[in-house]
N, C-alpha and C positions, 0 to 999 in steps of 0.2 A: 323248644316249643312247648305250649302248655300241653297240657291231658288234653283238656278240651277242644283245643287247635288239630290235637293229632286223630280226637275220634271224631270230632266234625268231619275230618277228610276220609275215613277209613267207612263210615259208617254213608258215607252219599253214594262212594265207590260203591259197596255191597250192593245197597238201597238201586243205585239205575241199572245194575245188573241183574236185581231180582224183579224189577219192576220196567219191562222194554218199554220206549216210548209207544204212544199211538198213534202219532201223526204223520207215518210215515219215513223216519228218520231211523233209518239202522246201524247201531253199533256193531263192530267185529271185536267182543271181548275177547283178551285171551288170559290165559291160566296166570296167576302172577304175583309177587308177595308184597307185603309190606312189614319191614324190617321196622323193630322200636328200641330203640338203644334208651338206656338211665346214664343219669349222672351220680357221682358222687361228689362229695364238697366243695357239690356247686358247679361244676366245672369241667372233672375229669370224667372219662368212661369209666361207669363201674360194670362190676361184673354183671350179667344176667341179664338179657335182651325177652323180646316177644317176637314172632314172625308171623304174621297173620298169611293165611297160605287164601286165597281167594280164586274161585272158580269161576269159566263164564257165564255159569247161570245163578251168581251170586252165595251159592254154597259158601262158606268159609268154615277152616280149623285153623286151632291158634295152639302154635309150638312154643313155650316156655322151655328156654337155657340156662345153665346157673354163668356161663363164658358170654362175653364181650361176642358182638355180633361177629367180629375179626375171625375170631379163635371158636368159629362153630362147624361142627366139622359134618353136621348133620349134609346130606341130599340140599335139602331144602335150599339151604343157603345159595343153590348153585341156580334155582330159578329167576327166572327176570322180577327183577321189582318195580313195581310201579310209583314206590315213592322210598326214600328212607326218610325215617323219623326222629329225633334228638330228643328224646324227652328231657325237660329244667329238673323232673321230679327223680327221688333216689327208686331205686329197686324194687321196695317195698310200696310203689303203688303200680306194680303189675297186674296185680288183682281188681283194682279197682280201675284200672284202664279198662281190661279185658270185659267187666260185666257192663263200663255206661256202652262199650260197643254194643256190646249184645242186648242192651234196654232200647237203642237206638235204632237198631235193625228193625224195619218194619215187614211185616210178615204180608201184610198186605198191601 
């Protein structure tokens, strides 16, 4: 999946968590991650995932691993995830996943 596919979806998630509807319609968020695995050449799992940990009232912290989502031994991993993610892109666009989320987040 591209960057932009994966923070499209991470970034609405947050986004309708922080921002309840007003029409009456209520969500029962719960606590819940969103895992982002890289590829290497092209193809394979390379090392080093993101796990965006998301709150029900749209909080989020983001755990950077240098180990394959598989081989992460952190807590984290053990929460429900609401989506996993494949990213097409290598390792080294972590950083840049991680800030269009946080450009995307709207505060209001």
């Amino acid at each position: 999946m591209t960057i932009d596919g994966i923070v499209g979806n991470i970034v609405s998630e947050i986004n309708m968590r922080l921002h309840p509807r007003t029409d009456g319609i209520k969500y029962q968020f719960e606590r819940c991650t969103f895992p982002v695995t890289f590829t290497r050449d092209g193809y394979k799992e390379a090392d080093g995932c993101i796990i965006f940990l998301v709150e029900p009232d749209g909080k989020y912290t983001v755990n950077k691993f240098d180990t394959r989502y598989m081989d992460v031994e952190d807590p984290i991993s053990k929460i429900y995830h609401g989506a996993y993610f494949e990213c097409d892109e290598e390792p080294a666009a972590m950083d840049e996943l991680i800030k269009k989320v946080a450009d995307g987040v709207s505060e209001k």
